[in-house]
C-alpha positions in Angstrom: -2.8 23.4 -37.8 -4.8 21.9 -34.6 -6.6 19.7 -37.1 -3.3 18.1 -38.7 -1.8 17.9 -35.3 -4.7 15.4 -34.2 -4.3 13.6 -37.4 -0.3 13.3 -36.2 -1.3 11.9 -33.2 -3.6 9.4 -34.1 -1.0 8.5 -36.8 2.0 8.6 -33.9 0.1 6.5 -31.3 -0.3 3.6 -33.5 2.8 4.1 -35.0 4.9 4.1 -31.5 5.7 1.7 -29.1 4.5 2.2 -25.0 7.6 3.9 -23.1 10.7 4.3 -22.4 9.8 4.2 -19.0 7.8 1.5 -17.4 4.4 2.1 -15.9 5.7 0.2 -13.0 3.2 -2.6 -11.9 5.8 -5.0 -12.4 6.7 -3.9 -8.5 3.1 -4.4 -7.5 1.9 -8.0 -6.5 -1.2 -9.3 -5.2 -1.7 -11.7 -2.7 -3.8 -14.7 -3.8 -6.5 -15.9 -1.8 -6.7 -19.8 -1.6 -10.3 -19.3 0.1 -12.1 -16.6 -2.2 -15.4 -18.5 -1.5 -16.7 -16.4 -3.9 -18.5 -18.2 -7.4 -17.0 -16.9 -10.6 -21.0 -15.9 -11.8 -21.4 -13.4 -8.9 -18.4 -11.4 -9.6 -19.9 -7.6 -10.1 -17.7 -4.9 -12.4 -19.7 -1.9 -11.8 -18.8 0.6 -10.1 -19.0 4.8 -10.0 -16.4 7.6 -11.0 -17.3 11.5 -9.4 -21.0 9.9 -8.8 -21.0 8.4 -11.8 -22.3 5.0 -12.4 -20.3 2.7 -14.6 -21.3 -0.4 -15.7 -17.8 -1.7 -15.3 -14.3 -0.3 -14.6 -12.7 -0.1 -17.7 -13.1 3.3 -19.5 -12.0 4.1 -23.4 -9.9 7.1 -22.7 -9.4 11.0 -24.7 -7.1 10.4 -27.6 -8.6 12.1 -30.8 -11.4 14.6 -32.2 -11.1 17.6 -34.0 -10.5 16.9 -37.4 -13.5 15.4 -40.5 -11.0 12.8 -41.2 -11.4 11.1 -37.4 -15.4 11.2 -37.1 -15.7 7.7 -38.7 -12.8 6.6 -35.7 -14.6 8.7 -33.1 -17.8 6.6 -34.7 -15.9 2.9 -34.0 -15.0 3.7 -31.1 -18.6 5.0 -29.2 -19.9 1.6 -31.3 -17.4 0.0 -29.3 -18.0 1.6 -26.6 -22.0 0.9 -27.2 -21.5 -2.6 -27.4 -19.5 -3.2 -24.5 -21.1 -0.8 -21.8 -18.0 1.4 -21.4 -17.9 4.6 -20.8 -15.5 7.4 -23.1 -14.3 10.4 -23.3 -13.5 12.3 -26.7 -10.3 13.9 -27.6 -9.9 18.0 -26.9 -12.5 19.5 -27.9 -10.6 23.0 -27.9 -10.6 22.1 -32.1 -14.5 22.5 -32.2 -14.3 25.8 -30.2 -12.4 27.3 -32.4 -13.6 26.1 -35.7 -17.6 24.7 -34.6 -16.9 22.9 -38.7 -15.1 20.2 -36.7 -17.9 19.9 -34.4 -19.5 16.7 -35.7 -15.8 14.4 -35.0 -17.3 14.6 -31.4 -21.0 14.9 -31.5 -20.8 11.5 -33.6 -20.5 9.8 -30.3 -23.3 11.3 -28.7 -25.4 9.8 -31.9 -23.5 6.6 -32.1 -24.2 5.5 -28.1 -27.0 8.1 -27.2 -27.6 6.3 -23.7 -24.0 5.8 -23.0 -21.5 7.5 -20.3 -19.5 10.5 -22.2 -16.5 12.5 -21.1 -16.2 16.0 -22.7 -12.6 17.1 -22.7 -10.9 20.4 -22.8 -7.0 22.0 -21.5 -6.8 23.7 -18.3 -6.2 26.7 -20.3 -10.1 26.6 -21.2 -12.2 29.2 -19.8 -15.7 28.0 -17.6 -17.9 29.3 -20.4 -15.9 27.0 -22.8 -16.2 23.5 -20.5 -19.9 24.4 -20.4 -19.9 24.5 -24.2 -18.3 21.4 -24.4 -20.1 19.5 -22.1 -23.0 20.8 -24.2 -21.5 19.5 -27.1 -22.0 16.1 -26.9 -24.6 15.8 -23.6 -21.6 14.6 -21.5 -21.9 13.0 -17.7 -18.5 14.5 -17.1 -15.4 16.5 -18.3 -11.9 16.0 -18.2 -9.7 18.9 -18.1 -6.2 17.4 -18.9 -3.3 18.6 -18.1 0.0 18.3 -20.5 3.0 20.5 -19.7 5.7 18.0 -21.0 3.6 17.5 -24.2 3.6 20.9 -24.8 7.0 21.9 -24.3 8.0 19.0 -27.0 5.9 21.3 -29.2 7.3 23.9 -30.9 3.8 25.7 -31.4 2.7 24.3 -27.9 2.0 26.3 -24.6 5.1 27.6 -22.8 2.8 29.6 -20.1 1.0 27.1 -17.6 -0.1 29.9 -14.8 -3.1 30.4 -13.0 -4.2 26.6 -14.1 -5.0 25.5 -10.5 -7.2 28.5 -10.0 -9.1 28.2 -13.8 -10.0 24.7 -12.8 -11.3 26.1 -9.4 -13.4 28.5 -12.0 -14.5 25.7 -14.4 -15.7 23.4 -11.9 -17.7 26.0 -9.8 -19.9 26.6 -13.1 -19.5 23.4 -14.6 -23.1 21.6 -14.7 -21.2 18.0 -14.5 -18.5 16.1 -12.1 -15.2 17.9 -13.2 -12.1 15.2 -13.7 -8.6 16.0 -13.7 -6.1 13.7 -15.8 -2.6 13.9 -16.9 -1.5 12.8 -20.7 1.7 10.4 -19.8 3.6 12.1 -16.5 1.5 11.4 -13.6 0.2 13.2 -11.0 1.9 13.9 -7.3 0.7 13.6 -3.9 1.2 17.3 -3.6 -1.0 18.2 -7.2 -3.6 15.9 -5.8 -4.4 17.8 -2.8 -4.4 21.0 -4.9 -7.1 19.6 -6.8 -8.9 18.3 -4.4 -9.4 21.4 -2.7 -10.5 23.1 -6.1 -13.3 20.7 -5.7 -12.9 18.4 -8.6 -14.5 15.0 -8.4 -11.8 12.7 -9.8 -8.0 12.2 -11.0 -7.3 10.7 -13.8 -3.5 9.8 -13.0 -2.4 9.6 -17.1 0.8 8.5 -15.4 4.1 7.6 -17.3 4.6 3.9 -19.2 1.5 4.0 -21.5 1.3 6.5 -24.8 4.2 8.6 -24.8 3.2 12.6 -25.7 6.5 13.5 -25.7 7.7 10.7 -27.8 4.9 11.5 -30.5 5.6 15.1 -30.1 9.0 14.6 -30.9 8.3 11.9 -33.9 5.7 15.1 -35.4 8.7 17.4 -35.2 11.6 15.1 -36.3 13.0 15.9 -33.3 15.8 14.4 -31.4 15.0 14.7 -27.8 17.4 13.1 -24.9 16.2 9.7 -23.3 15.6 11.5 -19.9 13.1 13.9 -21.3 11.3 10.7 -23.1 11.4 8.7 -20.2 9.8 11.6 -18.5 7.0 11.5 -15.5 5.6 9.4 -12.4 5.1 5.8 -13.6 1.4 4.9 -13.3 1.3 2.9 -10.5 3.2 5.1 -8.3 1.0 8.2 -9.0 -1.7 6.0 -8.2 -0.2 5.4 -4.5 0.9 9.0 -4.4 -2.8 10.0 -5.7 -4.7 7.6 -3.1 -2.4 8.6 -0.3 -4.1 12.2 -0.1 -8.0 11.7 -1.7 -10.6 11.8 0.6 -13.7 9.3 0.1 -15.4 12.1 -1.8 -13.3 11.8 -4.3 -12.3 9.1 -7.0 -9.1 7.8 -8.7 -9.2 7.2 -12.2 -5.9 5.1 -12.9 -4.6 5.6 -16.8 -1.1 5.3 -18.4 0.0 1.6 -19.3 -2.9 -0.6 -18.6 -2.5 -3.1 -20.9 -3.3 -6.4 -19.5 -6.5 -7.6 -16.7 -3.6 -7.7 -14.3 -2.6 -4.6 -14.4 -6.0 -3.3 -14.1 -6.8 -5.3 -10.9 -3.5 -4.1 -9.9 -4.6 -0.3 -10.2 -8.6 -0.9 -8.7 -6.8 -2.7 -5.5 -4.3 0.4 -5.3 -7.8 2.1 -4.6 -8.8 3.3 -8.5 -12.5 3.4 -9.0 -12.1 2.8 -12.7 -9.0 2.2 -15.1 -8.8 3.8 -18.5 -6.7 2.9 -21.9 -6.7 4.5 -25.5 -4.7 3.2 -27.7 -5.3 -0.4 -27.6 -8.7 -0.1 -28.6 -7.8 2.2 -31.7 -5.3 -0.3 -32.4 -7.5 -3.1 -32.4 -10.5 -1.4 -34.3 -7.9 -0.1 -37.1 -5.9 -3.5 -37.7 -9.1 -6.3 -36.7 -12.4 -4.7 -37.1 -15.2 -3.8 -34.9 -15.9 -7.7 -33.8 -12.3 -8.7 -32.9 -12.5 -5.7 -30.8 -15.6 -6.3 -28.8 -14.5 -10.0 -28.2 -10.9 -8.5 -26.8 -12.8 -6.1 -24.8 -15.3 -8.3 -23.0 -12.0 -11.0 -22.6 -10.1 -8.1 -20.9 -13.2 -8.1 -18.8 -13.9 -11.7 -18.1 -10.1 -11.9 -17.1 -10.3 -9.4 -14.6 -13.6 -11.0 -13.0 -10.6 -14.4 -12.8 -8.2 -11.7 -10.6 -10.6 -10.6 -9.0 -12.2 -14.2 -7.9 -8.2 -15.0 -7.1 -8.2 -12.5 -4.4 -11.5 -13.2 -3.2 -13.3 -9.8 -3.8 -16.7 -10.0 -5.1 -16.9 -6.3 -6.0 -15.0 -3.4 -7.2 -14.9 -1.8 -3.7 -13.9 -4.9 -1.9 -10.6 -4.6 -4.2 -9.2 -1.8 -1.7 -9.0 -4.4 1.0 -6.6 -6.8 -1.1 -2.9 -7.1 0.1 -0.7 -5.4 -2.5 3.4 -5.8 -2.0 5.2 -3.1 -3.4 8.5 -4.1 -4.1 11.6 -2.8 -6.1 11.7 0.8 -7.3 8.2 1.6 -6.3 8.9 0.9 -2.4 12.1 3.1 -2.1 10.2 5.7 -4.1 7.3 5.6 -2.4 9.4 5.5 1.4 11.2 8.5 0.1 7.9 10.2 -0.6 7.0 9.2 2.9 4.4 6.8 2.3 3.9 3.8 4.2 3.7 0.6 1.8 3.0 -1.7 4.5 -0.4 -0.3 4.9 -0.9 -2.3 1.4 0.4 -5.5 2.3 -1.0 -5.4 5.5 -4.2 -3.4 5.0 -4.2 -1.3 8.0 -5.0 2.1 8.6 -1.9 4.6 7.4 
């Protein structure tokens, strides 16, 4: 059963549009910088995520594993991956736990990119002996542990018991022998999860906020389900979550911003609300299933080039001068974000909260 379910949602993801709701960086501007003084050939990408070092800040995110008929995906996408220096994380690897047959869908990417930066993956529900295995699995510089209640409740075979997570992530990351990171699938993260997490001790959130792939939508699409527009449009959009997320983090740990990034903008968008990195999925399985392997890389290292342009526009020479841009948050965003008793003018204005 776990093995067609990944097959679904590979098959669902490519199949679906982004949405209903909107991952909300249309609220989010940037103020241009008319003196960047700053050459377009010095503008540095890398950057590090829970110590570690990327060589730039856009990250191939979890979406599949698990199942013979993906290794040859899993393959494309650590080639792609390979070629353009970015770092990945597989799909669950709960699948190869269970039945070690599977095992290879993952491991591929270990052999595919053997000196690149890997991401194990595994639920919350995953026991610290099990994140060990799986970092194990494929030699990974990290694990995610992700986090999916509204995806499993569209399930009818999914979870409907989520207790004791915060404390088996406490467990997970006191034996885990890599930088734990904790994401969300599509309904974003809170100020007040954030803080939980950060006193478990993990090293990075991954906000998976609302806007991007929708779980619930695929869910619902696997069941024939008809599910209400509310539940659908489910979640934090992205950019909020980030705000929400940065408002609480301490410098010792990073922000990972996922959930919608689909053009350079958006991603300059998230690294000046104070991300480290930005990750995306589906695009890149899009492009390698309809244009190949080479139309791929060349979109990748475009999406690159064009954020070095934003970032050149508002005169930061590195990924860590980002934080210092003006960002006006406008719109939905702002009264949210007042409500939740954060200050937006700290972004427009830069100044200390």
């Amino acid at each position: 059963m776990r093995q067609s379910r990944k097959l679904d949602h590979l098959k669902y993801s490519l199949a679906l549009t982004d949405g209903p709701a909107a991952n909300g960086f249309a609220d989010f501007s940037l103020v241009h910088n008319c003196l960047p003084g700053l050459a377009f050939s010095t503008i540095e990408l890398a950057t590090t995520v829970a110590g570690v070092s990327l060589r730039h800040p856009v990250i191939i995110n979890a979406i599949t594993g698990g199942a013979a008929d993906v290794t040859a995906i899993n393959a494309q996408l650590a080639e792609l991956a390979r070629r353009t220096g970015a770092a990945m994380a597989v799909g669950s690897q709960y699948a190869a736990l269970e039945n070690p047959a599977v095992s290879e869908s993952y491991q591929v990417v270990r052999s595919v990119n053997p000196d690149g930066v890997l991401f194990a993956n595994l639920g919350a529900h995953a026991t610290p002996d099990q994140a060990v295995r799986a970092v194990s699995m494929i030699g990974a510089d990290a694990i995610q542990i992700h986090l999916n209640a509204a995806q499993e409740l569209a399930m009818p075979e999914g979870d409907r018991d989520f207790g004791g997570y915060l404390e088996n992530i406490a467990a997970i990351v006191a034996v885990s022998p890599v930088p734990v990171i904790v994401k969300e699938v599509g309904s974003g993260v809170a100020r007040e999860q954030a803080t939980a997490l950060v006193a478990a001790g993990v090293k990075a959130i991954d906000t998976g906020g609302a806007g991007g792939t929708n779980f619930v939508a695929i869910e619902a699409a696997r069941g024939s389900a008809e599910l209400p527009a509310e539940t659908l449009a489910w979640g934090i959009p992205t950019a909020v979550s980030a705000v929400e997320v940065v408002s609480v983090l301490p410098p010792s740990v990073d922000l990972i911003v996922s959930g919608g990034i689909r053009s350079p903008l958006d991603a300059v968008k998230a690294l000046a609300l104070g991300g480290r990195a930005v990750a995306i999925a589906t695009p890149a399985i899009r492009l390698l299933r309809e244009r190949g392997l080479r139309e791929a890389v060349a979109w990748f290292e475009s999406f690159l080039s064009e954020i070095r342009r934003y970032m050149l526009l508002v005169g930061a020479g590195e990924i860590a001068n980002l934080a210092d841009v003006p960002v006006v948050i406008t719109g939905k965003s702002r009264e949210w974000l007042t409500q939740r008793g954060i200050d937006t003018t700290c972004f427009a204005r830069r100044t200390r909260c």
